[in-house]
C-alpha positions in Angstrom: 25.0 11.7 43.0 24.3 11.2 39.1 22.2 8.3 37.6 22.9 7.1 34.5 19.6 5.3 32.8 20.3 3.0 29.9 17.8 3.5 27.4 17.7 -0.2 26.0 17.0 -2.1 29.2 15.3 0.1 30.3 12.4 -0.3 27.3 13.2 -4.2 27.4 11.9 -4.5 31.3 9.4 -2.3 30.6 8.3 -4.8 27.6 8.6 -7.7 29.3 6.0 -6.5 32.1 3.5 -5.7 29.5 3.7 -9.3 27.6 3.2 -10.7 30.7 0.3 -8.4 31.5 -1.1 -8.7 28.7 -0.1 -11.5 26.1 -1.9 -10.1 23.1 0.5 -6.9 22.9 3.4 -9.2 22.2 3.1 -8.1 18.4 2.9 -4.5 18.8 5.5 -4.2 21.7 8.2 -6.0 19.3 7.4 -4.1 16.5 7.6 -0.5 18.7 10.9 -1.9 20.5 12.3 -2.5 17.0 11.3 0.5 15.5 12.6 2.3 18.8 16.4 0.8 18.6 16.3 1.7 14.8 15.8 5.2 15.4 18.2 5.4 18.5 20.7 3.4 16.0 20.2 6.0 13.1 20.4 9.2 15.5 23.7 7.7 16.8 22.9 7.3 20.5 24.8 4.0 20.7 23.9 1.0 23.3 
């Protein structure tokens, strides 16, 4: 049995759980998940 992990949601759940933890990293989590997708979109791993 093989399990296929999107990247994406993956870092989007994992996001969300830390602006709700803590409200304050709301800046800096956007700005890494955005950074993040702009590499995976350069290195061609497509969503």
């Amino acid at each position: 049995m093989t399990f296929h992990i999107e990247i994406v949601p993956l870092l989007s759940l994992v996001a969300g759980i830390a602006i709700l933890i803590v409200p304050k990293l709301l800046n800096y989590i956007v700005a890494i998940y955005l950074i993040a997708l702009g590499v995976l979109g350069l290195l061609g791993h497509g969503f």
